[in-house]
N, C-alpha and C positions, 0 to 999 in steps of 0.2 A: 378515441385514445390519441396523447397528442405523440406518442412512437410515430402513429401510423402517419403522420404529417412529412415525417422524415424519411420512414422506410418501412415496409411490412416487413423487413426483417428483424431491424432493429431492438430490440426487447428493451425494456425499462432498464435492463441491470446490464446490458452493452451502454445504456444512454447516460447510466450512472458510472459504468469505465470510462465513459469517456470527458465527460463534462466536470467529473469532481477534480481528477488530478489537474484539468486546467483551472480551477477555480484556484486551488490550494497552489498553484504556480503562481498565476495573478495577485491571490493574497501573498506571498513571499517578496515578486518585487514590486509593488506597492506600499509594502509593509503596512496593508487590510491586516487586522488579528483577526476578523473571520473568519476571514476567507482562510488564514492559516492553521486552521483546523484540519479543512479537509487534507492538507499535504500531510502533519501531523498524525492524521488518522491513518493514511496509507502508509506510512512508517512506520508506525509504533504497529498497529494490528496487522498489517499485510505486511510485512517483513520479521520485523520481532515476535511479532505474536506467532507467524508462522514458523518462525525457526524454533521456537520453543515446544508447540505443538507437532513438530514431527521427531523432537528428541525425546520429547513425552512417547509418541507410538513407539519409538523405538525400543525405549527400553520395558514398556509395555509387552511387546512382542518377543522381546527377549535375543531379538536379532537383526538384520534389513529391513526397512521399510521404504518405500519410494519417496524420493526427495529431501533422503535423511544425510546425501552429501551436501547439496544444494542449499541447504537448512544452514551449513558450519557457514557460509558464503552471507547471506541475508542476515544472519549474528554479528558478522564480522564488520558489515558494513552498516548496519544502521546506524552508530553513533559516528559515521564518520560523514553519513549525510546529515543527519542533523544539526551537527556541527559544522559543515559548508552553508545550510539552508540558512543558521542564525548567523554567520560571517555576512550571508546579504545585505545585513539590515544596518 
């Protein structure tokens, strides 16, 4: 396994925390359109996607759910990184 090269603790999906957002940085100031996918994807699905998915449980549940403040926060800023990310280029 090539984790185990780095760390026995390491997992695939810490190796993927950790490697994709530098990718998706690199592709930004580069302006790689590859590489700016990966930043792309942890925007759009790891913030948006996530703030929508816990306004979904909320009103699913019909009351509190955890990380449904935190949720108004990650809505409110994703188009305002996006819009600094495409200022780089």
């Amino acid at each position: 396994m090539p984790c185990q090269l780095v760390s026995d603790r390491l997992s695939y999906s810490r190796m993927f925390m950790l490697v994709m957002p530098l990718m998706g940085a690199i592709g930004f100031l580069k302006n790689w359109k590859i590489l700016q996918f990966f930043a792309m994807f942890f925007i759009v699905y790891g913030m948006f996607g996530n703030a929508i998915g816990h306004l979904i449980f909320c009103i699913k549940t019909g009351g509190y759910f955890p990380g449904i403040y935190t949720s108004f926060l990650n809505l409110a800023l994703t188009p305002v990184i996006i819009k600094k990310l495409y200022a780089l280029k």
